[in-house]
C-alpha positions as CSV (number, residue, x, y, z in Angstrom):
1,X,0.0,0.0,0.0
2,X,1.3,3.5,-1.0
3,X,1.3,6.3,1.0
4,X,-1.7,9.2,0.3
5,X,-0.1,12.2,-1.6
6,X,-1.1,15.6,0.4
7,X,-0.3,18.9,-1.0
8,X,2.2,21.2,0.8
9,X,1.9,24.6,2.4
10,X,0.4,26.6,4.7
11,X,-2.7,25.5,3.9
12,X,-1.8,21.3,3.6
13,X,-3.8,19.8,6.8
14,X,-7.1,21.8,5.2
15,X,-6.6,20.5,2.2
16,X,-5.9,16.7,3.3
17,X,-9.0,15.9,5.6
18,X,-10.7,14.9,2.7
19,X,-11.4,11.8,3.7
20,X,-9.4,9.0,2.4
21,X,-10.6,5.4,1.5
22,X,-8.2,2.8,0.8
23,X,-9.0,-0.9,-1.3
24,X,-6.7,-3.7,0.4
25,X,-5.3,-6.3,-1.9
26,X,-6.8,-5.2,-4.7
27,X,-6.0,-1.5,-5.4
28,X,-2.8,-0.4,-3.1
29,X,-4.3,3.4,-3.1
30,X,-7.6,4.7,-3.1
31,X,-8.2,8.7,-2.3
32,X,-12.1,7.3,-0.1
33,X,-24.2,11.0,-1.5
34,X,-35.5,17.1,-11.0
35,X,-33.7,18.0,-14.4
36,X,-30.1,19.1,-15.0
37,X,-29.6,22.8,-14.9
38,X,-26.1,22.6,-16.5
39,X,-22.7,22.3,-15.0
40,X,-20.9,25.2,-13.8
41,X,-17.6,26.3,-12.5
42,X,-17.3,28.0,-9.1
43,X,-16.3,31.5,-11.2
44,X,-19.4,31.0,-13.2
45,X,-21.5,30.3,-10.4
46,X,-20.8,33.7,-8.8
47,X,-23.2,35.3,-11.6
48,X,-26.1,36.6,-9.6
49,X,-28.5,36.1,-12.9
50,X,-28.3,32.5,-12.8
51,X,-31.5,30.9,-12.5
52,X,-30.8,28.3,-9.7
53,X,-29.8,27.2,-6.5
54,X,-26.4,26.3,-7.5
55,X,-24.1,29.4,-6.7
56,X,-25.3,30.0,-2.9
57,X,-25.1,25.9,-2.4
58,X,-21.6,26.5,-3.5
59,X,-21.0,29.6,-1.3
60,X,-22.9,28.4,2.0
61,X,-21.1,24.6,2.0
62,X,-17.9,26.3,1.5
63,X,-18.2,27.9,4.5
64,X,-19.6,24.8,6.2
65,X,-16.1,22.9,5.2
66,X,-14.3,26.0,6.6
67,X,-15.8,25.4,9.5
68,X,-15.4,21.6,9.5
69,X,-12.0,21.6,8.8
70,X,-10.6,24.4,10.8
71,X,-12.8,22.8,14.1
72,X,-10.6,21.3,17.1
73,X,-12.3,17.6,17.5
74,X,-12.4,15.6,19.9
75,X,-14.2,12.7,20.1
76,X,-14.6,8.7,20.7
77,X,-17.3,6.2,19.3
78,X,-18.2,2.5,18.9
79,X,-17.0,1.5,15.6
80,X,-18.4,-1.6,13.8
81,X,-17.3,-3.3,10.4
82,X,-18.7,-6.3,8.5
83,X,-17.0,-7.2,5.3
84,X,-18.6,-10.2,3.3
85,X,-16.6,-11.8,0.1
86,X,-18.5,-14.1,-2.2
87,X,-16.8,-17.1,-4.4
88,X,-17.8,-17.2,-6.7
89,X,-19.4,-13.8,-7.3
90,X,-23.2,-13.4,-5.9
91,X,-25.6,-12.8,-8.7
92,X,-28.4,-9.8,-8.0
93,X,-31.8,-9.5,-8.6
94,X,-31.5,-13.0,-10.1
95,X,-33.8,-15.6,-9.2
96,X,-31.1,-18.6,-10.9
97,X,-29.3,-21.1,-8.6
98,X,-26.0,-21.2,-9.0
99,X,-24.6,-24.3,-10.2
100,X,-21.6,-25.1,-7.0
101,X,-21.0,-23.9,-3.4
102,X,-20.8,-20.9,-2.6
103,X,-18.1,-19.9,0.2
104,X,-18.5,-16.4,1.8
105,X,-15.5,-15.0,3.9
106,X,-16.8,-12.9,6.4
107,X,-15.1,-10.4,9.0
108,X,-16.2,-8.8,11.5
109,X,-14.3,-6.2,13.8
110,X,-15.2,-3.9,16.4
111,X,-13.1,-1.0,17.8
112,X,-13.2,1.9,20.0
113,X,-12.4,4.9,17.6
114,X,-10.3,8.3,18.8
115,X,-10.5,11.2,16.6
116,X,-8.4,14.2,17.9
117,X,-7.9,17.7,16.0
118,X,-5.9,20.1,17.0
119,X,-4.5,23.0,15.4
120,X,-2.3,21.7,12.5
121,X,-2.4,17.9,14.4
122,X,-5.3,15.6,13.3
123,X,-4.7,12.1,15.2
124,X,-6.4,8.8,14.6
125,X,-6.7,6.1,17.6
126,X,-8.6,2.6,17.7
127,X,-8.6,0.2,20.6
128,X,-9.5,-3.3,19.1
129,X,-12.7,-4.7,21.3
130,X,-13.8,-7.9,19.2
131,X,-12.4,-9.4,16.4
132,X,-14.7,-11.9,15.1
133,X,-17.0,-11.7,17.8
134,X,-14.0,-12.8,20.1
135,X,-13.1,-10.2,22.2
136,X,-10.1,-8.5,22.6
137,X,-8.3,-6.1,24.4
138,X,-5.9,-4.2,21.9
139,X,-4.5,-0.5,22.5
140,X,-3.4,1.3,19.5
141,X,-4.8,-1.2,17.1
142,X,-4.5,-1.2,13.4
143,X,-7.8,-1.5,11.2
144,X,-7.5,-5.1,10.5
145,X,-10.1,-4.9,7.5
146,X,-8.9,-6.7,4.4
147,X,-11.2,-5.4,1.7
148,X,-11.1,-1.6,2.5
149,X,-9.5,0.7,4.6
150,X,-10.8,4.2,5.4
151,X,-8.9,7.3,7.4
152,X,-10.7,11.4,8.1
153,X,-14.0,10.0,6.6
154,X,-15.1,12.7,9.0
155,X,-13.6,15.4,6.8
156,X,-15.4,13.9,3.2
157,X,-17.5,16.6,2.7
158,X,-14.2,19.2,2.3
159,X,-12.6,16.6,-0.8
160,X,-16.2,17.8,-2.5
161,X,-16.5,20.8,-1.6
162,X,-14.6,22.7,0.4
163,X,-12.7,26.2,-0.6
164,X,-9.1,24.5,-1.9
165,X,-11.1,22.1,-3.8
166,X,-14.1,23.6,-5.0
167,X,-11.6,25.1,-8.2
168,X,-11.3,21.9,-9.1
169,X,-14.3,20.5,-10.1
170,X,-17.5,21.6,-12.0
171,X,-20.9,20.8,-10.3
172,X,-24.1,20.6,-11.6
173,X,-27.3,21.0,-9.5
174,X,-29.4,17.9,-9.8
175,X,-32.9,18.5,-7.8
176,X,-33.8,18.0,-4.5
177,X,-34.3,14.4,-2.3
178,X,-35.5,13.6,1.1
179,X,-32.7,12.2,3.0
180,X,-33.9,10.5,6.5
181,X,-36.9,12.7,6.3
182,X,-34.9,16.4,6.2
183,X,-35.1,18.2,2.2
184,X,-31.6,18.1,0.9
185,X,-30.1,19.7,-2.7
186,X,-28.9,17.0,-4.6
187,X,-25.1,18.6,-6.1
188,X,-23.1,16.1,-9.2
189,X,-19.0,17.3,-8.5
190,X,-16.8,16.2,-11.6
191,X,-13.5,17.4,-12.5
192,X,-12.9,20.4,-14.0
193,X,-10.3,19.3,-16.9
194,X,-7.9,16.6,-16.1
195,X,-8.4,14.9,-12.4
196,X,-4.9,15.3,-10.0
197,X,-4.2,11.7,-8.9
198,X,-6.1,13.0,-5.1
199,X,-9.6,14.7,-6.2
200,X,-12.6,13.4,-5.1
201,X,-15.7,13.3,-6.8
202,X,-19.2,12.3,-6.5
203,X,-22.8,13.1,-5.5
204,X,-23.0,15.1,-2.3
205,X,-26.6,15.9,-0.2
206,X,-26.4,18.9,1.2
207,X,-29.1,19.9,3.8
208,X,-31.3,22.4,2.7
209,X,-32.0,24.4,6.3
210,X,-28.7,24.8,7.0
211,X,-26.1,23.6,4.3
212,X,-25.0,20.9,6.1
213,X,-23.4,17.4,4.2
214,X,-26.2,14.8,4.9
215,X,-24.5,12.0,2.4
216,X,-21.9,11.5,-0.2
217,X,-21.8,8.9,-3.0
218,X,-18.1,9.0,-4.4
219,X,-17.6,8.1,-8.0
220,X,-15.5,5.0,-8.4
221,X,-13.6,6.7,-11.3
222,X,-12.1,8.9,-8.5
223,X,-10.6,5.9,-6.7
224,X,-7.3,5.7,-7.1
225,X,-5.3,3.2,-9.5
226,X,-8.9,2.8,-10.9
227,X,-7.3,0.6,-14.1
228,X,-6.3,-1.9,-11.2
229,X,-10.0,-1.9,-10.7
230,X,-10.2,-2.5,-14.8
231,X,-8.2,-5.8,-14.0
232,X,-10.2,-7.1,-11.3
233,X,-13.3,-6.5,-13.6
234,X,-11.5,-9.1,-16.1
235,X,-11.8,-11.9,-13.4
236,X,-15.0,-11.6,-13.2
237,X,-16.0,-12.2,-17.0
238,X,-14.4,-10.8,-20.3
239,X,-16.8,-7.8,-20.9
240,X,-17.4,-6.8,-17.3
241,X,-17.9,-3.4,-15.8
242,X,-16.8,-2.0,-12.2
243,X,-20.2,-0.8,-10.5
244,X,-18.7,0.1,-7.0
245,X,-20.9,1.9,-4.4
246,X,-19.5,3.9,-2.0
247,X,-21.7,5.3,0.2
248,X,-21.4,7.7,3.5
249,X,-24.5,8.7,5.7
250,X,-23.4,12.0,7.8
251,X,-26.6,10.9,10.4
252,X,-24.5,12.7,13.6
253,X,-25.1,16.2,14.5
254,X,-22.9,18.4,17.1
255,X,-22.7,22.2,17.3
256,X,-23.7,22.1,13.5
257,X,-20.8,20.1,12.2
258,X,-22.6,16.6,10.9
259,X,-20.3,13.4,11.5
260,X,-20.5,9.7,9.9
261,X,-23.1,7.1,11.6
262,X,-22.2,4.6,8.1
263,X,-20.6,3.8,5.2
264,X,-21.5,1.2,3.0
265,X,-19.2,-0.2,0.0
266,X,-21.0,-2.6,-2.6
267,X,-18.1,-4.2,-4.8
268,X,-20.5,-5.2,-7.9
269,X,-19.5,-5.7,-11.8
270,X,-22.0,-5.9,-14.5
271,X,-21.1,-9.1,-16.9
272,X,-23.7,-10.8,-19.3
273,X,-26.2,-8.7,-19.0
274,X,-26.7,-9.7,-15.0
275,X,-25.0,-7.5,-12.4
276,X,-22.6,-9.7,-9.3
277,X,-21.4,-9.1,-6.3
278,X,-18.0,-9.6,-5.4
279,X,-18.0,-8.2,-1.9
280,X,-19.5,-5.5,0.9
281,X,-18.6,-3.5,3.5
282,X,-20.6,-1.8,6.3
283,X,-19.1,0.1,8.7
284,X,-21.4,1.2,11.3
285,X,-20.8,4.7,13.8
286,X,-22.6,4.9,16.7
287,X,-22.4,5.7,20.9
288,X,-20.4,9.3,20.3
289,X,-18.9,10.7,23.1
290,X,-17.6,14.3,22.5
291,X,-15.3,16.0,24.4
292,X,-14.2,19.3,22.0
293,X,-16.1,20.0,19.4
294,X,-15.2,23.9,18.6
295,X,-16.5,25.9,15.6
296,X,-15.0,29.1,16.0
297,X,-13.4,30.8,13.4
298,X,-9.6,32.0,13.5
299,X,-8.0,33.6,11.2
């Protein structure tokens, strides 16, 4: 596994907490949501003639990642992951037995997780409770996951759309959706011209009453070493197509900063006209205990 590529300067821990997702054993590196009114830049959403939503979304979530990426954090909560493998690859929405066995590799992990931000420090701590429903006692643990492995999912709305990054992409506003029962703008984030190797991109929610990130679908073309991805498509069957789905739910609210309660990862490739699962992942956020969580401003 490679080592994530941050930028440098002053500005270098803002621009890193973008969340970061990484593939085990398959990809070394991965960098971790009504009609189309037409994409935009950030420059060209500025025009106050424009005839939708887009340009204050843009404007009010910047200031929400400001906020989220200059807070001091600090906080612990029960982590839980599940990740399932199927051999061979489970079939959706397919009534059809499968001809063979199927064997499914399954682990399961539970950890207390640390996040501590501080100035230009940001700090990561798990303490390993049950691997495998056996329990364990493990200080400083690594995350012993061997599909995917995650790191400052708590900072993925600023990879989206926070002030370093908004430059780089055009967005396009889709519409609006429910999400969990609040009204949220739906925003599409592509590049704008050729990706860098560490842009993000992706469907964002965005809460409409207060601009908050609700949810965030990342596009698996974002993933790093995505023709690695390419390869473990030709496994599956000559003609078959990466459908990954990578899905986090922002369901935790302090002081007005939103954090992650789950993120799900579906490893599916459409072959033959049928659509198969090769693995998932849900990793599940709950029991927060906060101990800093401060919004203010410096500059």
């Amino acid at each position: 596994m490679t080592n994530a590529r941050f930028p440098s300067g002053p500005s270098r821990v803002r621009r890193r907490t973008a969340g970061l997702l990484f593939l085990a054993g398959l990809v070394p590196y991965l960098a971790i949501g009504g009609a189309l009114s037409g994409r935009v830049t950030p420059a060209r959403a500025q025009d106050p003639a424009a005839a939708n939503p887009l340009p204050r979304i843009l404007g009010k979530t910047k200031e929400y990642c400001q906020r989220l990426s200059l807070a001091s954090l600090d906080f612990i909560c029960r982590e839980r992951i599940d990740e399932r493998q199927f051999s061979p690859p489970l079939r959706l929405f397919s009534t059809m037995a499968t001809p063979g066995r199927r064997r499914v590799t399954s682990v399961s992990l539970e950890y207390d997780y640390q996040l501590v931000r501080k100035g230009e420090s940001i700090e990561e701590k798990r303490v390993l409770l049950k691997e495998n429903r056996q329990p364990r006692n493990e200080p400083d643990a690594v995350l012993k996951t061997k599909l995917y492995k995650h790191k400052y999912l708590v900072y993925g709305p600023v990879g989206l759309l926070g002030e370093y990054w908004q430059p780089k992409h055009s967005y396009a506003y889709v519409g609006e959706e429910n999400v969990e029962g609040e009204k949220a703008f739906l925003v599409d984030a592509s590049p704008w011209g050729p990706p860098e190797p560490s842009l993000l991109y992706g469907k964002v929610w965005i809460r409409e009453r207060d601009f908050a990130v609700v949810k965030i679908e990342w596009d698996q073309r974002s993933l790093g070493n995505y023709e690695k991805v390419l390869q473990m498509a030709k496994s599956v069957g000559p003609q078959a197509e990466p459908r990954i789905s990578i899905v986090g739910y922002y369901g935790v609210e302090k002081n007005g900063l939103r954090f992650l309660d789950r993120l799900t990862i579906h490893e599916d490739y459409e072959s033959g006209g049928g659509l198969f699962r090769v693995s998932e992942t849900t990793v599940l956020y709950k029991d927060y205990r906060f101990f800093v969580v401060e919004t203010e401003v410096r500059y």
